[in-house]
C-alpha positions in Angstrom: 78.0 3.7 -19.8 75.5 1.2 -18.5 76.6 -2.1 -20.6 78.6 -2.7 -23.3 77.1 -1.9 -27.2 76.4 -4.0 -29.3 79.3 -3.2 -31.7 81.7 -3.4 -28.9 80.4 -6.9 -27.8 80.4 -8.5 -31.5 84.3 -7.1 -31.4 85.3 -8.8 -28.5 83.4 -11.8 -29.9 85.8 -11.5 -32.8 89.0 -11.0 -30.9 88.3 -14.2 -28.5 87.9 -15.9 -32.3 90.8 -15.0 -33.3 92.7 -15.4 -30.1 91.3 -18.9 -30.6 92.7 -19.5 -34.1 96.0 -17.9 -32.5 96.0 -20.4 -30.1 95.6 -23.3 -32.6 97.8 -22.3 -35.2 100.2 -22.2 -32.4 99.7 -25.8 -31.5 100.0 -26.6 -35.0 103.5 -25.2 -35.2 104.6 -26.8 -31.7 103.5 -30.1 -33.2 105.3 -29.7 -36.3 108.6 -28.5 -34.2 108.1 -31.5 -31.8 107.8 -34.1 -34.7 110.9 -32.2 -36.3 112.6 -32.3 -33.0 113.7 -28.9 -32.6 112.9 -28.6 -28.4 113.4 -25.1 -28.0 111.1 -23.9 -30.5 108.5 -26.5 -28.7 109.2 -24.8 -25.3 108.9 -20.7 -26.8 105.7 -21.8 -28.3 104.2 -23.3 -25.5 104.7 -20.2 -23.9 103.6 -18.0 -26.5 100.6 -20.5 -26.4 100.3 -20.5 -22.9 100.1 -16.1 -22.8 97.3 -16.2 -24.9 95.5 -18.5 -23.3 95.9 -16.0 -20.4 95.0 -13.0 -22.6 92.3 -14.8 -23.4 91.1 -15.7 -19.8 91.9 -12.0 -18.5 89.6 -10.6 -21.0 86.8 -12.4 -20.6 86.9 -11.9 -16.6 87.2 -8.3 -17.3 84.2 -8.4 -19.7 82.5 -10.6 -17.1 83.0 -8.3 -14.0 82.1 -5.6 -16.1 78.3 -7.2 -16.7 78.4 -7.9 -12.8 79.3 -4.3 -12.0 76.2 -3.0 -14.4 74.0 -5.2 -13.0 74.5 -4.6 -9.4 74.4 -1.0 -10.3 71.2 -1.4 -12.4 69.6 -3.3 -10.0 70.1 -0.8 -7.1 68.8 1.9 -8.7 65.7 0.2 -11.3 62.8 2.0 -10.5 60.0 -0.2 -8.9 57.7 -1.4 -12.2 54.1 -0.3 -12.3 51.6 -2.6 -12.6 50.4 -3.4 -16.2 47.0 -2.3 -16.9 47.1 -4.6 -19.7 47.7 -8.1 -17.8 46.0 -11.0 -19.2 46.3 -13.2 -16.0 43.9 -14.1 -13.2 44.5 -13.3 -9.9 45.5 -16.5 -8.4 41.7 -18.8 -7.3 40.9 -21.6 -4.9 39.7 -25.0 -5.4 37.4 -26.6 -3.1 37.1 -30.7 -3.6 34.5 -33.0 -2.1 35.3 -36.4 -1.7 32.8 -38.5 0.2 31.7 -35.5 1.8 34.9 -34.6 3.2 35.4 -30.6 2.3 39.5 -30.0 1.0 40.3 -26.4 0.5 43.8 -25.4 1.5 45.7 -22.0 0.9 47.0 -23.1 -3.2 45.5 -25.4 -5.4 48.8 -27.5 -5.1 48.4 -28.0 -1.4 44.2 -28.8 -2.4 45.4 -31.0 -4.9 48.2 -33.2 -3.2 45.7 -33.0 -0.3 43.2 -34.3 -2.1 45.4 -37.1 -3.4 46.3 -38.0 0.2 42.8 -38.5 0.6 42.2 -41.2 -2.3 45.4 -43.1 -1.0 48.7 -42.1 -2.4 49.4 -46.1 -2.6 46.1 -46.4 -4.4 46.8 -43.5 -7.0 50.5 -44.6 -7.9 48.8 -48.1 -9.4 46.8 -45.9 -11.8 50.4 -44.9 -12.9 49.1 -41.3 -14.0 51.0 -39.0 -16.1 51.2 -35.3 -15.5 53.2 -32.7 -17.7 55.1 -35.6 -18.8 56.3 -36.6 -15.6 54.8 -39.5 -13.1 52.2 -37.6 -10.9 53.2 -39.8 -8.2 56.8 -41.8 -7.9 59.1 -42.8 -5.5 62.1 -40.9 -6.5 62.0 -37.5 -7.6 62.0 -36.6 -11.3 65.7 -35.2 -12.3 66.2 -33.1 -15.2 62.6 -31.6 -15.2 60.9 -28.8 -14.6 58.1 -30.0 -12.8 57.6 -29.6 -9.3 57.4 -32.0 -7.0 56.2 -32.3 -2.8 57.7 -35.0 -0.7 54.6 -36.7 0.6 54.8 -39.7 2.7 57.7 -40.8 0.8 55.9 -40.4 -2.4 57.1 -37.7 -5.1 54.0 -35.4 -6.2 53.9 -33.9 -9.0 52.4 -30.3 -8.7 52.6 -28.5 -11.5 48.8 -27.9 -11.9 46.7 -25.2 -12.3 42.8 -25.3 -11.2 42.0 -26.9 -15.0 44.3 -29.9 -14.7 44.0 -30.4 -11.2 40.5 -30.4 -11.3 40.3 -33.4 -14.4 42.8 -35.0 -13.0 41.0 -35.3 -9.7 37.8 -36.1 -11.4 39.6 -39.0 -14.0 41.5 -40.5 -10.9 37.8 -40.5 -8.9 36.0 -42.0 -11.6 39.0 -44.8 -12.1 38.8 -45.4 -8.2 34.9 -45.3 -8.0 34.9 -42.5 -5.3 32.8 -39.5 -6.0 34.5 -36.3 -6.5 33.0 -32.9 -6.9 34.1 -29.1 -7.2 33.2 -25.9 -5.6 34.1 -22.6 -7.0 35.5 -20.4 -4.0 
């Protein structure tokens, strides 16, 4: 048995909901006892409250370890995957940039790009207040809550989620809004 059914997993979805309504009814009832002052009925269903809370937790940690134990086990022994004949994507490319006859090709096209952007003046981009993937393509602090990613760069922020399409147009918009002649090689 690899991982649980699916009939088996929508039952222990029902029991927790029931354990649940369990719970609250017995809150209910140890309300109603504490308003009508009978203590000792307050104190047994706080306990009976407090057992299925435990039941509760117990379960799920079993279910939980359970998962853990398939995957560890499935992971060990997955067969390595094949390569898909069918792939629509690209091996990864290159982009060479000319700016003022200066030749920037690194490894990526993010270290091109933030290179590139060094080039034109990190202080001198950040005024243009560009925005890439809906985040700042260059800011002093780093974007929280986002996808995006970012490269510390001479205490700027980066953002470098490009591919060669955007990273090429947004080199050539921030060159023609800085007057400095940009142009593109295929590699």
């Amino acid at each position: 048995m690899n991982k649980l059914p699916e009939t088996v997993d929508a039952k222990f979805s029902e029991l927790f909901v029931t354990l649940h309504h369990a719970t609250d009814d017995l809150k209910l009832a140890g309300a109603e006892a504490n308003l009508n002052g009978d203590f000792s009925q307050v104190t047994h269903v706080n306990e009976l409250c407090l057992k299925l809370q435990a039941l509760d937790a117990d379960i799920k940690s079993i279910v939980k370890n359970f998962d853990k134990k398939y995957n560890v086990r499935s992971s060990r022994n997955a067969p390595s995957r094949k390569k898909n004949r069918n792939r629509t994507r690209k091996p990864s490319s290159r982009l060479r940039v000319i700016v003022e006859d200066k030749v920037i090709e690194e490894l990526t096209i993010k270290e091109t790009f933030v290179k590139t952007l060094q080039v034109f003046g990190l202080n001198r981009v950040a005024k243009l207040n560009k925005i890439m993937s809906n985040a700042p393509l260059i800011a002093r602090k780093p974007v929280v809550n986002s996808y995006q990613n970012q490269k510390k760069c001479d205490g700027w922020y980066v953002t470098t989620h490009v591919n060669k399409q955007t990273a090429s147009a947004m080199l050539k918009e921030i060159g023609q809004e800085l007057n400095i002649p940009v142009k593109f090689e295929d590699c």
